[in-house]
C-alpha positions as a Markdown table, in Angstrom:
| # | Residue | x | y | z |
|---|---|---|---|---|
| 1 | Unk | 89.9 | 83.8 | 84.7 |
| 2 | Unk | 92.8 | 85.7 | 82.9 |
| 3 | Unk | 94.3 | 83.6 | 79.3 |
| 4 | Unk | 97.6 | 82.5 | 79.4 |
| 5 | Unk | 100.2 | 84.7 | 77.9 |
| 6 | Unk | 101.4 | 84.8 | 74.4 |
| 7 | Unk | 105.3 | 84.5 | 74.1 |
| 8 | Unk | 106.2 | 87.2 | 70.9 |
| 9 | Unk | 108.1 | 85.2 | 68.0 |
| 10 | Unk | 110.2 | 87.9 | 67.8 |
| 11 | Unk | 111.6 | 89.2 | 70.9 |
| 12 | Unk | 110.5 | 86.4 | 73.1 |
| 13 | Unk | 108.7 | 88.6 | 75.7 |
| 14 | Unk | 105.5 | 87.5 | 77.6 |
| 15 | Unk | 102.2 | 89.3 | 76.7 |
| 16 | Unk | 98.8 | 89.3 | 77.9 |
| 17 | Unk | 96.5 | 86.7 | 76.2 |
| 18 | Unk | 94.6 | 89.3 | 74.9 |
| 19 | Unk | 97.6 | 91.1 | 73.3 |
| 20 | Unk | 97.2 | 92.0 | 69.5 |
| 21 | Unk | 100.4 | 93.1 | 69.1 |
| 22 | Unk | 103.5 | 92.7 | 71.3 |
| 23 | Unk | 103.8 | 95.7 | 74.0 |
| 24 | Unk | 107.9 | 95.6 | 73.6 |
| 25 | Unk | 108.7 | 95.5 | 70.1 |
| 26 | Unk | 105.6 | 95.9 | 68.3 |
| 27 | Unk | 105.0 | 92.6 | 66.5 |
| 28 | Unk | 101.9 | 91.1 | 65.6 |
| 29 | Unk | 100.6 | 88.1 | 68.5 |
| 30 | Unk | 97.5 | 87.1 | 66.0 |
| 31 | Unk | 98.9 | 84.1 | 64.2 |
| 32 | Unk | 100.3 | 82.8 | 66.8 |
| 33 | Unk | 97.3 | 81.4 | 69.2 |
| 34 | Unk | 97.0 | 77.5 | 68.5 |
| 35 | Unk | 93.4 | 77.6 | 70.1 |
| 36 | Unk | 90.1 | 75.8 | 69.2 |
| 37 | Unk | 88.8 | 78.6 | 69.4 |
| 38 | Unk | 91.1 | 80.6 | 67.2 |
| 39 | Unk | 89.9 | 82.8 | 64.5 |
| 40 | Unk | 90.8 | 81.4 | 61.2 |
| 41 | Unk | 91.4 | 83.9 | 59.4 |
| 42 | Unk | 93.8 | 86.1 | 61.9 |
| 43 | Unk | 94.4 | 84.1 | 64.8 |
| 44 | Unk | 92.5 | 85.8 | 67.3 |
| 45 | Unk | 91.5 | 83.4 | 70.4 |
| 46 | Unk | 88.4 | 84.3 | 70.8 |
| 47 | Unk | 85.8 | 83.4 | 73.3 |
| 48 | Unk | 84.4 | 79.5 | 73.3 |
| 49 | Unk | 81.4 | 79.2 | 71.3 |
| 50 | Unk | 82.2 | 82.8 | 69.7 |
| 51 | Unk | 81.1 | 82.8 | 66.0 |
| 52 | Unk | 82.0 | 86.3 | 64.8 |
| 53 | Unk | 85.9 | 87.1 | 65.7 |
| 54 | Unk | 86.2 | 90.2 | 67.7 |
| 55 | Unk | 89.3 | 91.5 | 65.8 |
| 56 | Unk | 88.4 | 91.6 | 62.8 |
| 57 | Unk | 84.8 | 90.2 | 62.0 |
| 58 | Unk | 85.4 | 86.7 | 60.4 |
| 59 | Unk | 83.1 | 84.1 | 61.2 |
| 60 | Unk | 84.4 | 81.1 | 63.3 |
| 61 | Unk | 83.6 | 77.6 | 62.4 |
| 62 | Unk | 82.4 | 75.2 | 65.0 |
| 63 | Unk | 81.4 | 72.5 | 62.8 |
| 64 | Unk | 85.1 | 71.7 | 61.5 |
| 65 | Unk | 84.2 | 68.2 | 62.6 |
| 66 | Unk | 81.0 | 68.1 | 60.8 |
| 67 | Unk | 81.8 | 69.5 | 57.5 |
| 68 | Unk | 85.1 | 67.1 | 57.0 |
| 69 | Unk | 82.9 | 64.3 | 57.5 |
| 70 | Unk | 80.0 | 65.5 | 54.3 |
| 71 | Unk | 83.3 | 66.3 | 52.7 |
| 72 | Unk | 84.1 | 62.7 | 53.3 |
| 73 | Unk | 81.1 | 61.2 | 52.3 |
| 74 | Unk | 80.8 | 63.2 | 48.9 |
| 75 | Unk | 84.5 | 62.4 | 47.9 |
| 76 | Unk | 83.6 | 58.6 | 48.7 |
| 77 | Unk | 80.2 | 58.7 | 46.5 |
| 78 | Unk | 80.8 | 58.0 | 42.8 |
| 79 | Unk | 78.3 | 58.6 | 40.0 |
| 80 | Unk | 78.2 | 54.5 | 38.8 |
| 81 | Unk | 77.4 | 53.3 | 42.9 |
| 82 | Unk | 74.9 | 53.2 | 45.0 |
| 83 | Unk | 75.3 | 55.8 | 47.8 |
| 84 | Unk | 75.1 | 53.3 | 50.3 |
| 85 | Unk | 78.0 | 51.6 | 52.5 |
| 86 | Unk | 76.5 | 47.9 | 52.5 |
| 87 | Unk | 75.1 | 47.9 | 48.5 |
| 88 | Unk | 79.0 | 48.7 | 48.2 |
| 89 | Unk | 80.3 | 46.3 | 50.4 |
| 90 | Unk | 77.6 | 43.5 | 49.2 |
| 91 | Unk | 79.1 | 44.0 | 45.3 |
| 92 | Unk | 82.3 | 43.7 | 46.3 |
| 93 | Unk | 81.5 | 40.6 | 48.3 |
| 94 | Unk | 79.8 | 39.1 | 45.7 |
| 95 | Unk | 82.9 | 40.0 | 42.9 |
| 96 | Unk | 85.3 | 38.4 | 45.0 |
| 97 | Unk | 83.3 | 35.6 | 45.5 |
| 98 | Unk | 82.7 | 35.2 | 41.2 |
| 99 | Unk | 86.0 | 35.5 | 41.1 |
| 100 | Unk | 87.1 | 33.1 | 43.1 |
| 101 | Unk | 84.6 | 30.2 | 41.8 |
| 102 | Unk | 86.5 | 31.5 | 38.8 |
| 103 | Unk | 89.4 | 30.1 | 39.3 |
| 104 | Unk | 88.5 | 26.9 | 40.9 |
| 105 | Unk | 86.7 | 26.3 | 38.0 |
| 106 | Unk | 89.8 | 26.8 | 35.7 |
| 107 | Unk | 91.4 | 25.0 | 38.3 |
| 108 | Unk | 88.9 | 21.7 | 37.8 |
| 109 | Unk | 89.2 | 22.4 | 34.0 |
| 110 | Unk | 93.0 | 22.3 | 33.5 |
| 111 | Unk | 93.1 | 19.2 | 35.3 |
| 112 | Unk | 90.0 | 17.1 | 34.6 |
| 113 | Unk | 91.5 | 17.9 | 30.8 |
| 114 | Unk | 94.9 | 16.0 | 31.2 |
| 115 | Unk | 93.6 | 13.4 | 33.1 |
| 116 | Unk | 92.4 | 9.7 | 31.5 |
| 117 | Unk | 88.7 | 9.2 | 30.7 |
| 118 | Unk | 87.9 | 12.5 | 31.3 |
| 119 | Unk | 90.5 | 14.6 | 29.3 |
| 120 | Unk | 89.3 | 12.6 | 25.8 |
| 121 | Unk | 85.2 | 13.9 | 26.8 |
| 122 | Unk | 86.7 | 17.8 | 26.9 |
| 123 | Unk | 89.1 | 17.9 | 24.1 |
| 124 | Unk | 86.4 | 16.6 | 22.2 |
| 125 | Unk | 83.7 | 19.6 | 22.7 |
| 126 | Unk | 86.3 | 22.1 | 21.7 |
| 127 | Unk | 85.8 | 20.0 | 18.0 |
| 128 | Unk | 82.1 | 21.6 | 18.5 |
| 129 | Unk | 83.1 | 25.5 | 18.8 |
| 130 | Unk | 86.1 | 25.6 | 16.7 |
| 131 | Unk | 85.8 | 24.6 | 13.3 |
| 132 | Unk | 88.0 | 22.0 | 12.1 |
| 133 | Unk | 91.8 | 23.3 | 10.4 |
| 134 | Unk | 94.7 | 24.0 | 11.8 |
| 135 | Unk | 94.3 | 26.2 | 14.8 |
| 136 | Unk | 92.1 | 23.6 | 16.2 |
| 137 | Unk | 94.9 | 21.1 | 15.4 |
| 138 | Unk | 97.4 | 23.5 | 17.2 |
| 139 | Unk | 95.3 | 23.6 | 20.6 |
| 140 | Unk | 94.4 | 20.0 | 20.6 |
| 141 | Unk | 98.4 | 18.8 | 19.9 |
| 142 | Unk | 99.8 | 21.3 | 22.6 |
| 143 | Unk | 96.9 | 21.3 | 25.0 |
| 144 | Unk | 98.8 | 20.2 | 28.0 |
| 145 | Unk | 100.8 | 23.9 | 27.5 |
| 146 | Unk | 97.2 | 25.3 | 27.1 |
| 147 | Unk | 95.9 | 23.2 | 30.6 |
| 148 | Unk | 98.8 | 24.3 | 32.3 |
| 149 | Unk | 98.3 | 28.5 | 31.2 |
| 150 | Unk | 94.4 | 27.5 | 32.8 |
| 151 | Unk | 95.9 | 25.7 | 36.1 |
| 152 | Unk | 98.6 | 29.0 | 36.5 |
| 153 | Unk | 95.6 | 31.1 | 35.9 |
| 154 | Unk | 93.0 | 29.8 | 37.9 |
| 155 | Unk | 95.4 | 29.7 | 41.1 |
| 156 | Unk | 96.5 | 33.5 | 40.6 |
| 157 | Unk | 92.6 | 33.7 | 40.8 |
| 158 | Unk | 91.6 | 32.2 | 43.7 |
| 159 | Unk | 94.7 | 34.1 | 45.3 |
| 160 | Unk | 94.2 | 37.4 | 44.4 |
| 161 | Unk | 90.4 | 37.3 | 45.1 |
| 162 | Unk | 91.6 | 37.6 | 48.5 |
| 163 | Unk | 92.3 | 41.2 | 48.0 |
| 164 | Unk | 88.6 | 41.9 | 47.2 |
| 165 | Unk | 87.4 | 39.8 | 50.3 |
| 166 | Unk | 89.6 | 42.4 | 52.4 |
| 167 | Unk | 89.0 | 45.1 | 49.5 |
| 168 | Unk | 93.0 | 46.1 | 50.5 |
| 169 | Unk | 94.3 | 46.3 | 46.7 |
| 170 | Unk | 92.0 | 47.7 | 44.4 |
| 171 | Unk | 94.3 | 47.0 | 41.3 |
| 172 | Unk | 95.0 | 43.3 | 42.5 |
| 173 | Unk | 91.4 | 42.4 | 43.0 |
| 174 | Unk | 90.6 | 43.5 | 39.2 |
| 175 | Unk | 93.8 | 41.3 | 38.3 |
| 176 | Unk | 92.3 | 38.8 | 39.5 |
| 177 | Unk | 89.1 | 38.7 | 37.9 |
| 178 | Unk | 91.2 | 38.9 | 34.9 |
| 179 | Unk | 92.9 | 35.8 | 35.6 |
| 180 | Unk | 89.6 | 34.4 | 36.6 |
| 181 | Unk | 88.2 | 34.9 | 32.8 |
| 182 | Unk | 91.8 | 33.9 | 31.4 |
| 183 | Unk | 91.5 | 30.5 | 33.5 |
| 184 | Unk | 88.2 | 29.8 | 31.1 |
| 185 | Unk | 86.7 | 27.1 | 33.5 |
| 186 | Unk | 84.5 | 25.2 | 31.2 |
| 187 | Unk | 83.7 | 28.7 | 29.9 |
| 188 | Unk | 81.4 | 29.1 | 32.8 |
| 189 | Unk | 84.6 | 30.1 | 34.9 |
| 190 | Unk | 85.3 | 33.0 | 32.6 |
| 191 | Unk | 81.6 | 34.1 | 32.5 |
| 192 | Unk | 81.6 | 34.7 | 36.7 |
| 193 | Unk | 85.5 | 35.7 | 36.2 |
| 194 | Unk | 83.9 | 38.7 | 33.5 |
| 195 | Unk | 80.9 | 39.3 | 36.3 |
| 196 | Unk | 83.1 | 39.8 | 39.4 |
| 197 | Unk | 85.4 | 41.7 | 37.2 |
| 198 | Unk | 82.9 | 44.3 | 36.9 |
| 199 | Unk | 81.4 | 44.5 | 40.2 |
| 200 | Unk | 84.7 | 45.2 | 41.3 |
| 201 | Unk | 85.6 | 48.0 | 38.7 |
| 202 | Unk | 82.6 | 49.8 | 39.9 |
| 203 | Unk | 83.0 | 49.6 | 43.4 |
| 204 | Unk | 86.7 | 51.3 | 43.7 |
| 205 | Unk | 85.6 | 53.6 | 46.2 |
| 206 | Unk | 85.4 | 51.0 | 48.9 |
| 207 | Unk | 88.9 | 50.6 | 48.7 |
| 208 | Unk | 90.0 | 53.6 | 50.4 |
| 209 | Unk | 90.0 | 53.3 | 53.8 |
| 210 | Unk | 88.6 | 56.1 | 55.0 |
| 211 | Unk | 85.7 | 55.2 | 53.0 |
| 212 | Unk | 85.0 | 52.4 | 53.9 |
């Protein structure tokens, strides 16, 4: 079966597919073949499943495929994670999920604290952390600002732990563990908010999609 013939880029006249130079002007036909099976390092088309080009001795690849997919795989693995797809998948699962009980708490702190027979109960354990003087005076005369900073924050919380559920924003999803500790949540909130925070700081390769 005879190759198909190789137009020259500089005259434009038809060679033989086996043509290393064109037979009208002279000009080289070796970077030109867009074959599989072209040698990379002069453009031979060579023979399927040739490994050594017959122009000029370069090996030919055959395991392109192969070796972009370990390529892959070691630009995915990072030295702070677990090699593994699902141990990456699982932390990131379990971030989002810290962060979003993050924010509902803050959310259920901001506004069990402004309403009656429950707000008097919480303003009265911060009397138990903070030591009595003025900045303890401050919160407790503008703690309805201070309620509202924990509803805004527990909100952008439970929103942006969406990204980490879909793991499409790297940079959002850590936001929003930030605005999960920020939101406080009976202190407990900001605990989980710190914890998912982390597991999805160290889990940034499962981000990019074509690691995934």
């Amino acid at each position: 079966m005879s190759e198909a013939p190789v137009k020259c880029s500089s005259c434009g006249a038809d060679n033989p597919g086996t043509s290393a130079v064109c037979r009208f002007c002279g000009h080289s036909l070796r970077m030109q073949s867009n074959s599989p099976n072209a040698c990379p390092a002069c453009g031979w088309d060579a023979e399927k499943g040739a490994v050594v080009c017959p122009s000029c001795g370069s090996m030919i690849p055959h395991d392109q495929t192969q070796a972009a997919e370990a390529a892959k795989v070691e630009e995915c693995e990072h030295w702070s994670e677990l090699p593994t797809h699902s141990v990456r998948t699982a932390k990131v699962g379990v971030g989002g999920i810290l962060i979003l009980l993050a924010g509902f708490l803050g959310i259920a702190h901001a506004l069990l604290s402004v309403l009656p027979g429950t707000g008097e109960d919480i303003l009265a354990t911060y009397g138990s952390v903070i030591p009595e003087g003025d900045a303890l005076n401050d919160i407790l005369d503008t703690y309805g600002f201070y309620a509202g900073m924990m509803l805004l924050f527990g909100v952008l919380a439970v929103a942006l732990s969406l990204f980490a559920f879909n793991r499409s924003r790297y940079d959002v999803a850590l936001a929003g563990g930030v605005f999960g500790i920020l939101a406080i949540g009976f202190l407990f909130g900001a605990f989980f908010g710190l914890i998912g925070l982390l597991l999805v700081a160290t889990s940034k390769r499962e981000f990019i999609p074509e690691c995934r």
